[in-house]
Every structure is written in structure tokens, then in C-alpha cells.
C-alpha positions in Angstrom: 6.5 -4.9 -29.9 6.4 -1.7 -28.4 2.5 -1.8 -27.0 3.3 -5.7 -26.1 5.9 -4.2 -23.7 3.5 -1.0 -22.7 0.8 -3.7 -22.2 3.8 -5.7 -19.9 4.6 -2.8 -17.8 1.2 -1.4 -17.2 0.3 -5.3 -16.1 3.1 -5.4 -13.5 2.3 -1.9 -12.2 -1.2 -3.3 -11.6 0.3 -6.1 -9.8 2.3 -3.8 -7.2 -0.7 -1.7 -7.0 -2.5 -4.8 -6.2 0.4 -5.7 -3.5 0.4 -2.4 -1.6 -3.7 -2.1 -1.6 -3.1 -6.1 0.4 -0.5 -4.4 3.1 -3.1 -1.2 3.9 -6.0 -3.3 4.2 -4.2 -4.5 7.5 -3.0 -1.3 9.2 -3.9 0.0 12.2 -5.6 3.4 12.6 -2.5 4.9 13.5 0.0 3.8 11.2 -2.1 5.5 8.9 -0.4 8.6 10.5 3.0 7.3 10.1 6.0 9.1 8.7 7.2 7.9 5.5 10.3 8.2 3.2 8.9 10.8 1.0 9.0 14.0 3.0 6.4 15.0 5.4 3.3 13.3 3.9 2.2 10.6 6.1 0.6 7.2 4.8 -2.5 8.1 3.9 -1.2 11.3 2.0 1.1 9.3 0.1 -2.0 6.7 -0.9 -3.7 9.8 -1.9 -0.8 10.6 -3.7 -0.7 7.5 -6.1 -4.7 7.6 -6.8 -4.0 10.9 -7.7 -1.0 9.7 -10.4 -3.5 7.3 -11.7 -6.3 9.2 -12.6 -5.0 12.5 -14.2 -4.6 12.0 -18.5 -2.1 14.6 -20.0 -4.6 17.7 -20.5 -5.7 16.9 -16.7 -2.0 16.7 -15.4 -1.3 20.3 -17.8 -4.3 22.3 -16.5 -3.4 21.5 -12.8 0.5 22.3 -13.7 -1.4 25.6 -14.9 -3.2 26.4 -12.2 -0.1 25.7 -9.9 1.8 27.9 -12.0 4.2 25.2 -12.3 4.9 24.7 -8.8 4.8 20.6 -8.7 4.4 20.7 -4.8 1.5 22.9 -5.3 0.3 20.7 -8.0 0.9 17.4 -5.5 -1.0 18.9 -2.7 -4.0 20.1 -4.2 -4.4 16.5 -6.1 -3.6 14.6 -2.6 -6.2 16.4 -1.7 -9.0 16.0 -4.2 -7.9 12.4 -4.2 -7.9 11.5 -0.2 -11.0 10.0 1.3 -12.8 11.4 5.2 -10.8 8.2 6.8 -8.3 6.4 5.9 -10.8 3.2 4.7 -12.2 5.6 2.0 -8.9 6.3 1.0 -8.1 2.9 0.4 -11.2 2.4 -1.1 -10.2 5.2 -3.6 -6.9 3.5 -4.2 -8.3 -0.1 -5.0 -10.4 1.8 -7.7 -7.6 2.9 -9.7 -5.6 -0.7 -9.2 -6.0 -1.2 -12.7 -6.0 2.1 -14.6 -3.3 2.8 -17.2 -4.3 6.6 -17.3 -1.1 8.8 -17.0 0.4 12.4 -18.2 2.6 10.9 -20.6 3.7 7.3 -22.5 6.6 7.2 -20.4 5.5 3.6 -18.7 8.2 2.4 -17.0 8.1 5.9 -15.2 4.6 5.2 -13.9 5.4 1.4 -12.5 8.1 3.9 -10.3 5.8 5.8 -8.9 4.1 2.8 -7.3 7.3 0.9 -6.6 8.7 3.6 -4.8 6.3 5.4 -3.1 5.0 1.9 -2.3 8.4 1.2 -0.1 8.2 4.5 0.9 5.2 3.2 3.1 6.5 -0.4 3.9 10.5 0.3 4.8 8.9 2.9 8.1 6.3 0.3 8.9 8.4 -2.6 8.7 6.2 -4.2 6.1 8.3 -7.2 4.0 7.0 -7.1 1.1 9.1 -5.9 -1.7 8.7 -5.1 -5.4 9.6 -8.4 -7.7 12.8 -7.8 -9.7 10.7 -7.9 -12.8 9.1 -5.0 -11.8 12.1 -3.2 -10.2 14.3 -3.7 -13.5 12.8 -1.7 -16.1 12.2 0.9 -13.4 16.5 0.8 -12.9 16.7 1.1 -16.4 14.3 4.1 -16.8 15.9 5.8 -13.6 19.0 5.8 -15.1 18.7 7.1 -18.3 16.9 10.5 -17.5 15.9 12.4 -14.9 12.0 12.2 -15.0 9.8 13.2 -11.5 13.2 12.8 -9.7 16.7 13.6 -10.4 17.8 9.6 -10.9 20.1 9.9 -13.9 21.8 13.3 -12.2 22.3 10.9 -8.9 24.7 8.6 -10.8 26.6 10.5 -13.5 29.7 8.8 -13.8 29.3 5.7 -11.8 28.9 2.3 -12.1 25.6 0.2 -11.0 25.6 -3.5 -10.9 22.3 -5.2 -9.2 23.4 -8.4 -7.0 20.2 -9.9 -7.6 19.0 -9.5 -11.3 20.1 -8.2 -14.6 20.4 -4.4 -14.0 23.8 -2.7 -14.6 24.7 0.6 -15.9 27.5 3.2 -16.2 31.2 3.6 -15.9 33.0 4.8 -13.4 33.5 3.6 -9.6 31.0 0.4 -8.9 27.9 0.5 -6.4 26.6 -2.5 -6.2 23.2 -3.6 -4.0 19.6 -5.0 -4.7 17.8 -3.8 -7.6 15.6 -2.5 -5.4 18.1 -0.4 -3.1 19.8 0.9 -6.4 16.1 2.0 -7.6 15.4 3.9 -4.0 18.8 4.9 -3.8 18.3 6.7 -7.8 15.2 8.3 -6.4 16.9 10.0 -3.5 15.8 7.8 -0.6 18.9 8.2 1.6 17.5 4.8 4.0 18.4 2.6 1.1 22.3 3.8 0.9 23.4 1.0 3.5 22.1 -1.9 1.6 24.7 -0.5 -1.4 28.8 -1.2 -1.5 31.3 -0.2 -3.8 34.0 2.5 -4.3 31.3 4.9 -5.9 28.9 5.1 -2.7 30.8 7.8 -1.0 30.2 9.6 -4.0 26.1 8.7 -4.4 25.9 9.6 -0.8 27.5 13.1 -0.8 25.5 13.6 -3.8 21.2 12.5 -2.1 22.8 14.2 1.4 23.0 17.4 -0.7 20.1 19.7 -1.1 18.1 18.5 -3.5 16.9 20.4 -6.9 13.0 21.0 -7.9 12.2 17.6 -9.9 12.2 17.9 -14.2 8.4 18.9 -15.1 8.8 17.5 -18.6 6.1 15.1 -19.9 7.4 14.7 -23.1 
């Protein structure tokens, strides 16, 4: 049962990989140089980015922490950088390669099918790209984010509140209600501050104090 749902969520990442790789293929030269949602890296960094997260294994991902010295931005940048093409087409080109990999640091699946969902709105919500994740993506994703803090500080974002998705099966917690798109609740669990006025509830004061604050270095485990 357990590699029938690995096999599930790896398919589904593959499919949003698929999704995103569609939406580059029509950008213009210069939104390849846009700002996006995840701190200063532009487009094509963040591309970069998600080849990188699909082609490092756990020894790979462990020697680069190594030779970082732990330092996960230092980490990031040096594998952006071994990972981004001489133009933005090679990039892409790079990122199509990996569509359908299922190499990671860890077994921790549903953490993997975040990194594209997120970092894929990342790109589209600056760009003004429709697209979003499907809800069967976007549910197990909730469900990871808001058990454990992982790569970002999800389950520390909503300690002792209530989630409720309007738009699929995802609920979780106690405490005053925030209630939104799966999707918004996902972003919103990842820190993405855009996505706190698709949310309601009693408990978004309290979610928004908490991703306006400054934010601690992201968990390194890859247990």
C-alpha cells in the first residue's frame, strides 16, 4: 500500500512538473527575469532550482550539505547554479529532463510534490499565469505541511489553529478556523504572505502576525 501511494504521489508530481514545463515554454525573454514569490531568485533561478531538487539522491544532497557546511542557502545557490542552462531555453530544456524523475534526498514524497507545487505558483501568481495545482495534488501536500516542519516551517505556521479547505477534503487542527483554497492554505503554510487574502477566519490575524515575522533558517532533516 505504501509504494502504491509513493508510486501515486510521484505520478502527480510528474504531472505538475509536466504543467509548469507547458506555462515556460510560452514566456517571453523577459519574464524569464521576473520576480517571484520565493525571495530574490527570479524565474529562471527558481527553474534551476527545481531541476536541481530532482536530480540530487541522499549521498548527493549530504555531500553538497557538507561542503556548504550546512548553510542550505549556500547549498541552494551552488546547485541553482550547476543546474541553470547559458539562456533561459537551455534551462527549460534541463527542466523537461527531469519531468519524470523520482530521485530525491529522502522518502518523504509528499514533501517533493511541494516543492513543485509551490515553487511552481511561485512563478505563475507574479506572472499572472492561471494555471493552478489540482486539489489531488495540493491535498496530500496540506496534509504533509501540517504535520512537520520539513524545507519550511509549515507545521510551526499553524500551531494551534484550525484549517478547513473550501474546496476539497483538507482540514486540520484546533483552535480559531482559517479557512481558504487548498491551495492558499498550502502557500499560506509555506510562508507565501500573497496568498493570506484568499484565507478568512478568526485565526488569520494570528497566521499573519506569525509569516510577517522574521522567519527562522528551514529544518535540514532528511530523515
Amino acid at each position: 500500500m505504501a509504494r502504491t501511494q509513493d508510486d501515486h504521489l510521484w505520478a502527480l508530481a510528474h504531472a505538475e512538473r509536466a504543467a509548469l514545463a507547458e506555462d515556460l515554454a510560452g514566456l517571453r525573454a523577459q519574464q524569464w527575469r521576473h520576480d517571484t514569490l520565493c525571495g530574490e531568485w527570479d524565474v529562471e533561478q527558481v527553474v534551476a532550482h527545481l531541476t536541481a531538487a530532482a536530480s540530487l539522491n541522499q549521498w548527493q544532497w549530504l555531500r553538497s550539505m557538507l561542503g556548504a557546511r550546512f548553510r542550505p542557502e549556500v547549498h541552494n545557490q551552488r546547485r541553482l547554479a550547476e543546474h541553470r542552462g547559458s539562456n533561459p531555453a537551455e534551462t527549460l530544456d534541463r527542466f523537461r529532463a527531469v519531468i519524470t524523475s523520482t530521485t530525491a534526498p529522502s522518502r518523504h514524497t509528499p514533501a517533493y510534490l511541494g516543492e513543485v507545487v509551490v515553487h511552481a505558483q511561485d512563478i505563475r501568481l507574479p506572472l499572472g499565469l492561471a494555471r493552478t495545482p489540482s486539489v489531488d495534488a495540493l491535498t496530500p501536500v496540506a496534509g504533509f505541511f501540517a504535520r512537520r516542519d520539513f524545507t519550511v516551517a509549515s507545521h510551526t505556521h499553524i500551531t494551534g489553529l484550525q484549517l478547513r479547505a473550501g474546496d476539497g477534503p483538507f482540514g486540520t487542527g484546533a483552535g480559531p478556523l482559517v479557512t481558504g483554497s487548498t491551495l492558499a492554505l498550502v502557500m499560506s503554510m509555506a510562508g507565501r504572505v500573497s496568498y493570506l487574502a484568499e484565507l478568512d477566519g478568526p485565526g488569520l490575524p494570528t497566521l499573519r502576525s506569525r509569516l510577517q515575522a522574521p522567519q527562522p533558517e528551514p529544518p535540514l532533516a532528511q530523515d
